[in-house]
ROSE-4610 file (N, C-alpha, C; in Angstrom, 1 decimal, always signed):
// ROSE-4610
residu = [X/X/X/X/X/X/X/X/X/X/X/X/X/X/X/X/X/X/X/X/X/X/X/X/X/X/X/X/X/X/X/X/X/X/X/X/X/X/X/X/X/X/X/X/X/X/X/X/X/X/X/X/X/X/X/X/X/X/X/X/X/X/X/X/X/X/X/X/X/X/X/X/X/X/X/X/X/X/X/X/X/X/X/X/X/X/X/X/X/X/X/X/X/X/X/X/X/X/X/X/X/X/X/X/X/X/X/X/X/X/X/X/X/X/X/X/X/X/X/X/X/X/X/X/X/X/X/X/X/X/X/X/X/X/X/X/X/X/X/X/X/X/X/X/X/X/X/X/X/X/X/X/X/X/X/X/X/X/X/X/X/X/X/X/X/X/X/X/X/X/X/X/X/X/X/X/X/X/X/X/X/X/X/X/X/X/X/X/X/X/X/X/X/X/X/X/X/X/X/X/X/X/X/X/X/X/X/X/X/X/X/X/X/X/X/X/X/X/X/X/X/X/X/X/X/X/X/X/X/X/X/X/X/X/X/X/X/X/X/X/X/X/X/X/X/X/X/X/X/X/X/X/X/X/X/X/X/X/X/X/X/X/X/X/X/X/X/X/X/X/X/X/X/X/X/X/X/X/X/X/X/X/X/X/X/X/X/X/X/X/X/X/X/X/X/X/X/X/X/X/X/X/X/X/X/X/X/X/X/X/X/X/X/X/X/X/X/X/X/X/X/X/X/X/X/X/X/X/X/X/X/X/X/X/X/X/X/X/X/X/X/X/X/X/X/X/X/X/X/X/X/X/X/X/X/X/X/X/X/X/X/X/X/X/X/X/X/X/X/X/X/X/X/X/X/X/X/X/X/X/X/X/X/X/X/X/X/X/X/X/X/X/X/X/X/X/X/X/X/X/X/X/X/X/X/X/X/X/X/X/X]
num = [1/1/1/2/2/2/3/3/3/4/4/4/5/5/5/6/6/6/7/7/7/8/8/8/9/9/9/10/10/10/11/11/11/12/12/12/13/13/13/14/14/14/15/15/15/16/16/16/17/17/17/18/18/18/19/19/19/20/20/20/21/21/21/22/22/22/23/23/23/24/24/24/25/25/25/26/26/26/27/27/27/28/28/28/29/29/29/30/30/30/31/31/31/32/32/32/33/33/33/34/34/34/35/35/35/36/36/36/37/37/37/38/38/38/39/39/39/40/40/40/41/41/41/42/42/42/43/43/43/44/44/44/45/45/45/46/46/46/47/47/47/48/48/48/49/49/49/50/50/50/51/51/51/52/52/52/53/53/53/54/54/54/55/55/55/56/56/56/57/57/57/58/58/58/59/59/59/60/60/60/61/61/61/62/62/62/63/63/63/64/64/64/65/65/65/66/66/66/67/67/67/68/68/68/69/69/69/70/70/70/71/71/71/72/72/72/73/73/73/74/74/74/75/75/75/76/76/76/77/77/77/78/78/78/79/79/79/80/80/80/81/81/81/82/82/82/83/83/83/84/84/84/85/85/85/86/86/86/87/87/87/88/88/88/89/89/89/90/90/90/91/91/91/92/92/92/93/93/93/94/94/94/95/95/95/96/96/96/97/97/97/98/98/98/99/99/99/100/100/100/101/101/101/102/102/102/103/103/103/104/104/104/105/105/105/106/106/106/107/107/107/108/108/108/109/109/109/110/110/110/111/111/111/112/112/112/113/113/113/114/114/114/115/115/115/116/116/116/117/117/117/118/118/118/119/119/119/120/120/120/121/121/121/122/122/122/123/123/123/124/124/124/125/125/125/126/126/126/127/127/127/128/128/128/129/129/129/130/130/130/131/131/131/132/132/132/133/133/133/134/134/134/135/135/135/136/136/136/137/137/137]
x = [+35.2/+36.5/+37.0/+38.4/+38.9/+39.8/+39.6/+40.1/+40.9/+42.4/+43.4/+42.5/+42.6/+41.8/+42.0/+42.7/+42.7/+42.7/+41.8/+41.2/+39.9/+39.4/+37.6/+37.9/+38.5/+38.3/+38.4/+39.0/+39.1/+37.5/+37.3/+35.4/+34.6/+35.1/+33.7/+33.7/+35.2/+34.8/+34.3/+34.7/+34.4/+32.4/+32.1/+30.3/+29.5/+30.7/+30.0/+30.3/+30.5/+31.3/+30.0/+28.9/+28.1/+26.8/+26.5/+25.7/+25.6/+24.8/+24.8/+24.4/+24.6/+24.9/+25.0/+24.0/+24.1/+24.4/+25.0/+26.0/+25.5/+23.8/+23.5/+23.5/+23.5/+23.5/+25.2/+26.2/+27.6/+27.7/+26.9/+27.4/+26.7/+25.1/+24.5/+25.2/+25.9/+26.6/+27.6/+28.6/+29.3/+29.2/+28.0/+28.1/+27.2/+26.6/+26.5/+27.6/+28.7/+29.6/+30.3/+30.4/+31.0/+30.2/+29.0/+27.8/+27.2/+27.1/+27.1/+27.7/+28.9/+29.7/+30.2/+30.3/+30.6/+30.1/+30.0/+29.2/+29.9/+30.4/+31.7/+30.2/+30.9/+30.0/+29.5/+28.5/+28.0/+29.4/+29.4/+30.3/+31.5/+32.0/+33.1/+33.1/+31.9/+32.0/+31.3/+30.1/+29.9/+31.2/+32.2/+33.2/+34.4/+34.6/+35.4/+34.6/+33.7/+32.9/+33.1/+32.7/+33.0/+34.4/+35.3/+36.8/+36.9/+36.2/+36.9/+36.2/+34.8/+34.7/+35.2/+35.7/+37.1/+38.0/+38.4/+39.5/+39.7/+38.2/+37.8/+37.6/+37.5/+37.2/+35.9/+34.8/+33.2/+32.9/+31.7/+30.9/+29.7/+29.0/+27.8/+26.8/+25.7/+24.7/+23.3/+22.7/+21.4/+20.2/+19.4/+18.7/+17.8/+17.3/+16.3/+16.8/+17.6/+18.9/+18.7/+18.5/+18.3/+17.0/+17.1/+15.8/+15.3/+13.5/+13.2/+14.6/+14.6/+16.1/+14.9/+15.3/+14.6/+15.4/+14.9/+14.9/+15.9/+16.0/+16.5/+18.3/+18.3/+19.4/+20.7/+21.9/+23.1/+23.5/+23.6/+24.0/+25.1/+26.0/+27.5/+27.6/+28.4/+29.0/+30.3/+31.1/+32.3/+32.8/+34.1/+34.7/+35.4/+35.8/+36.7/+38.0/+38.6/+39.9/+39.5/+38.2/+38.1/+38.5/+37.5/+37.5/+39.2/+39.7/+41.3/+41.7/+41.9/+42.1/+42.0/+40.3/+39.9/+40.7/+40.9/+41.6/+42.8/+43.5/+45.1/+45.1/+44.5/+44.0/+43.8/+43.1/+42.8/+44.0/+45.0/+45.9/+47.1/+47.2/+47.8/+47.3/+46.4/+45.4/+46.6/+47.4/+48.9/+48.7/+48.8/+49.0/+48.0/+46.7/+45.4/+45.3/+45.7/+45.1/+46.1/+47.3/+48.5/+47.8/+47.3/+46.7/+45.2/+45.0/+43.4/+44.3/+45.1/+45.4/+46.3/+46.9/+47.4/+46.2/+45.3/+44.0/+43.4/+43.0/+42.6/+43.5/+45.0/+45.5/+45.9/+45.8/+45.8/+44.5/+43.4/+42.3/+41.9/+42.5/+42.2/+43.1/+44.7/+45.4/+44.8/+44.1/+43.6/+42.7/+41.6/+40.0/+41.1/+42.0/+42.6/+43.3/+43.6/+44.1/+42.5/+41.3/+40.5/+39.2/+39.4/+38.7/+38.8/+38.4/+38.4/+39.0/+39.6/+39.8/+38.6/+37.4/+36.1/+35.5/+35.8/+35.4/+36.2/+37.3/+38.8/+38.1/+38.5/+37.8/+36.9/+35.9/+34.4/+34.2/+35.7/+36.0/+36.8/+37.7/+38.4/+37.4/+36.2/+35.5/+34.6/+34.2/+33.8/+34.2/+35.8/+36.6/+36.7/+36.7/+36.7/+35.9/+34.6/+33.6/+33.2/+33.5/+33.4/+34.9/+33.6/+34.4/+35.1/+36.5/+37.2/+36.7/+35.9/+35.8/+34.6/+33.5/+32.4/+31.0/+31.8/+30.7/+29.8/+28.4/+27.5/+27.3/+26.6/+26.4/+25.3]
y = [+170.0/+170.7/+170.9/+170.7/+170.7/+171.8/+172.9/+173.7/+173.8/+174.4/+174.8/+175.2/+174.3/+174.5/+176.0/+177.0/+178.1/+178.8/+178.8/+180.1/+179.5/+178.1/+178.0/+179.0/+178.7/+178.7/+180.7/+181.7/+183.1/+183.0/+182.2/+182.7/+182.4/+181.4/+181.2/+182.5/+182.7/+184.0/+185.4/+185.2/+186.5/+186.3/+185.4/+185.0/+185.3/+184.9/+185.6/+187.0/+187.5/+188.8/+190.2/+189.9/+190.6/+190.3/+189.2/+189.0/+187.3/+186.9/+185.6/+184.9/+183.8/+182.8/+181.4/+180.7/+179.2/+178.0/+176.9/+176.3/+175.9/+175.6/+175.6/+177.3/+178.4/+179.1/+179.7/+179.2/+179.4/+179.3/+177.7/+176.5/+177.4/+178.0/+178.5/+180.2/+180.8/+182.0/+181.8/+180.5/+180.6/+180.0/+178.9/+178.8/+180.1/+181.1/+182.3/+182.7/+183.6/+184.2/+183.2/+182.1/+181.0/+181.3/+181.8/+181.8/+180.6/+180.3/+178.6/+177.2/+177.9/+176.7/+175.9/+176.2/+175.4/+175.6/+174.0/+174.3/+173.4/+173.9/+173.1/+172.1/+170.8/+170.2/+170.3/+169.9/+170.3/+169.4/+168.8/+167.5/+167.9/+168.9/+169.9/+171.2/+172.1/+173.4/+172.7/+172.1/+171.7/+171.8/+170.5/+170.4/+171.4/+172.8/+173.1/+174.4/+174.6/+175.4/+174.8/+174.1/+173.3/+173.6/+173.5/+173.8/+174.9/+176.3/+177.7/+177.8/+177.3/+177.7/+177.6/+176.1/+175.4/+176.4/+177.0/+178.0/+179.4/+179.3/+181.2/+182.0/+181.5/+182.2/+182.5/+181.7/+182.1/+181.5/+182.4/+181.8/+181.6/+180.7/+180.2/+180.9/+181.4/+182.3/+181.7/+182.2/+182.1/+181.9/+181.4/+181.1/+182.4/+182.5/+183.3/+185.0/+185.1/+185.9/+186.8/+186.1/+185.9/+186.3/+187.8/+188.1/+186.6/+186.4/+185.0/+183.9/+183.7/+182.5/+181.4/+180.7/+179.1/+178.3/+177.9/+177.2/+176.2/+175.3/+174.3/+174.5/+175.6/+176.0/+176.4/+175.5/+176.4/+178.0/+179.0/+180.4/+180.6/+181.2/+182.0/+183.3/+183.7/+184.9/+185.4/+185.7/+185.9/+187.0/+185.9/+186.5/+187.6/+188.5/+189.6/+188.9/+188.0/+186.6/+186.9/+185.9/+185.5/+187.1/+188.2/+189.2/+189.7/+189.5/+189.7/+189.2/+187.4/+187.0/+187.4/+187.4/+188.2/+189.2/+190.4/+191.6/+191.1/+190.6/+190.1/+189.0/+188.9/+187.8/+188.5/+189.7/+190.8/+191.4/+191.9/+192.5/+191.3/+190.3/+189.5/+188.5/+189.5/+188.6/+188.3/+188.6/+188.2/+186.3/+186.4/+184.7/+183.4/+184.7/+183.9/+183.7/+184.8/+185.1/+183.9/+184.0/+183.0/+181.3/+180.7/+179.9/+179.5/+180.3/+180.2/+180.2/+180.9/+181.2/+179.4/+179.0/+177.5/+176.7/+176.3/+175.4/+175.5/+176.9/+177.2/+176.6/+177.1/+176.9/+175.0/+175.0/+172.9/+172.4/+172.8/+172.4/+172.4/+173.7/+173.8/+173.0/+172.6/+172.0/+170.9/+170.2/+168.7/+168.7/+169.6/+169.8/+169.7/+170.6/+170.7/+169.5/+168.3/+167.4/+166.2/+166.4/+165.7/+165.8/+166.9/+167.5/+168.1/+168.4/+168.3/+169.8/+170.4/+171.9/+172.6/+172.4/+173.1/+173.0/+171.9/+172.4/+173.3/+173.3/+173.9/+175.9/+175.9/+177.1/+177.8/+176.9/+177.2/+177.8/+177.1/+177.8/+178.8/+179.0/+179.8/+181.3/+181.1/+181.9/+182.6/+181.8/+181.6/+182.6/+182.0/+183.1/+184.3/+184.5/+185.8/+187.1/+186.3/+186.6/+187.5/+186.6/+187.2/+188.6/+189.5/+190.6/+190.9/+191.6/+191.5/+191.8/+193.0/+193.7/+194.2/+194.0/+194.4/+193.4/+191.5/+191.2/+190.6/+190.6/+190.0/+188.7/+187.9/+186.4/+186.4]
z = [+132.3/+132.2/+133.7/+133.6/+135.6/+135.0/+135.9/+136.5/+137.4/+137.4/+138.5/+139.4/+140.9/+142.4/+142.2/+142.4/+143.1/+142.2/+140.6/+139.9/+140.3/+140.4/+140.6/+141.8/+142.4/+144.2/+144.1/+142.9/+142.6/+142.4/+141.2/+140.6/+141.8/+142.5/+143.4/+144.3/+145.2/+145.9/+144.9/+143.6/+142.9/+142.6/+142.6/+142.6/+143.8/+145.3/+146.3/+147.2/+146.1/+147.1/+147.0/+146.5/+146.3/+146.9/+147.2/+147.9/+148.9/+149.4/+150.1/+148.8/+149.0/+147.7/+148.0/+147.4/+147.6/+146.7/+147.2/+146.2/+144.8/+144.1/+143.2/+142.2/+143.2/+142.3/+142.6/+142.7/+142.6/+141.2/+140.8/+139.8/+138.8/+138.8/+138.0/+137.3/+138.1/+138.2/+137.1/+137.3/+137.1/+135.4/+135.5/+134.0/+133.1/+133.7/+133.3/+133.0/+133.6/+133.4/+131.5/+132.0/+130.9/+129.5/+129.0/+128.5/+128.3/+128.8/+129.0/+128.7/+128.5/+127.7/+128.5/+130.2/+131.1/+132.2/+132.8/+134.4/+135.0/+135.9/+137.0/+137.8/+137.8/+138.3/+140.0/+140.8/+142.0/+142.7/+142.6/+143.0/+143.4/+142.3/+142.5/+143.4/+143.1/+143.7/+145.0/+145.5/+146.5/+147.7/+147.6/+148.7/+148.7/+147.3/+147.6/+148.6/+148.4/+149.0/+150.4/+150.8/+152.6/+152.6/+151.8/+152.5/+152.2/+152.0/+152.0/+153.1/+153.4/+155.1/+155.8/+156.0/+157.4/+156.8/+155.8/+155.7/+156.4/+156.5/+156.9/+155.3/+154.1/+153.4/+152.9/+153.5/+153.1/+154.5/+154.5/+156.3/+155.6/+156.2/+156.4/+157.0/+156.5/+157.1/+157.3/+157.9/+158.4/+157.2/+156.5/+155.5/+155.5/+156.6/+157.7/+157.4/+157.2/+157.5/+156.0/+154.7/+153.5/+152.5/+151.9/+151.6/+150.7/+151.2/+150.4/+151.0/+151.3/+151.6/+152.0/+151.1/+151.6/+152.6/+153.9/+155.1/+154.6/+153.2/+153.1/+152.6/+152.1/+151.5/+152.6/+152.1/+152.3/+152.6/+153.1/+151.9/+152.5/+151.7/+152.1/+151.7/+152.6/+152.1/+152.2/+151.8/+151.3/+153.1/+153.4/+154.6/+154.7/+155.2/+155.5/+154.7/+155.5/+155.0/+153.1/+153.3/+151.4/+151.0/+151.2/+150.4/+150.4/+151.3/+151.2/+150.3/+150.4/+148.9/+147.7/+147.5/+146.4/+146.0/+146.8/+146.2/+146.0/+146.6/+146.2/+144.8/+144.8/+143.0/+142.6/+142.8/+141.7/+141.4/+142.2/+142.3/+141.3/+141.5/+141.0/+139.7/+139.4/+138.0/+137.1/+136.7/+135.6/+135.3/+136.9/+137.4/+136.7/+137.2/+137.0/+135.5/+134.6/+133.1/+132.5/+133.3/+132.6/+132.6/+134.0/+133.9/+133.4/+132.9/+131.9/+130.4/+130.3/+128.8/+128.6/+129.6/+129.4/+129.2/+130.0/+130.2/+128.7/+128.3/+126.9/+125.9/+125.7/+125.0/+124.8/+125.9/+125.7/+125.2/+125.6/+124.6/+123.7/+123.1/+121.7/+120.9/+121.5/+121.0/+120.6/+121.7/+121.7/+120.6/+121.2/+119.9/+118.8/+118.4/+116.8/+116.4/+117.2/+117.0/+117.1/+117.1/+116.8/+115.8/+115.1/+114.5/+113.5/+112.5/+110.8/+110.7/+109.7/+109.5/+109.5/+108.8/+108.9/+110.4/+111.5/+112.7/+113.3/+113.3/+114.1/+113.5/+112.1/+111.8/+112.2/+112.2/+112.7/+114.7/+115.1/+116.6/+116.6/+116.0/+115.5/+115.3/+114.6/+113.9/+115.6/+116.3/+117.5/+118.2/+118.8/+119.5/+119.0/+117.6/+117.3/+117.5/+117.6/+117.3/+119.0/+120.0/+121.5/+121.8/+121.8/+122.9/+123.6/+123.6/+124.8/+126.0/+126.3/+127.6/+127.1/+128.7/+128.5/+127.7/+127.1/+126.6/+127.1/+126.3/+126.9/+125.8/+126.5/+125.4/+124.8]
């Protein structure tokens, strides 16, 4: 699934704003948050993660630096700059909800155009079934 560059680019700073973080467990974070129904590929989060650094939005830290931090790993952590973004995404979530609610609403369109009434239902039943606020998977 491809995601609008600049809501990954909201989750990834929203994954590292709490602690130093490295680009397999961005990908692992974020297909948590998803309950596993999606995992943006490394391929993906890997180089957008190199370009929020050249941006100033995550810096690069010390491994050393890192309770347990293995020698071999990347880690970031979310810049003064990113966390600005952050809050202003937050502040402007309208934008963000509107572009997930399109992304969603085109896929289901598609799935409902390849798929029998008993599967379409059966997601139907799905979505229902997940909590607005506060769920867990």
């Amino acid at each position: 699934m491809n995601l609008p560059s600049d809501v990954l680019e909201y989750i990834v700073l929203f994954t590292c704003k709490d602690s130093a973080s490295y680009g397999y467990e961005v990908v692992s974070r974020i297909e948590e948050f998803s309950c596993g129904c999606w995992s943006p590929s490394t391929g993906t989060v890997y180089p957008l993660i190199d370009r929020m650094v050249e941006d100033g939005l995550l810096e690069r830290v010390n491994s050393e630096s890192v309770d347990e931090g293995d020698s071999d790993r990347n880690y970031f952590v979310i810049s003064d700059k990113g966390m600005d973004k952050l809050e202003d995404a937050q502040d402007n979530m309208d934008e963000y909800k509107g572009e997930f609610r399109d992304l969603i609403l085109g896929y289901v369109n598609l799935y409902a155009k390849f798929c029998s009434n008993e599967e379409f239902d059966s997601l139907v039943e799905e979505v229902n079934g997940v909590e607005s606020l506060g769920k867990t998977c």
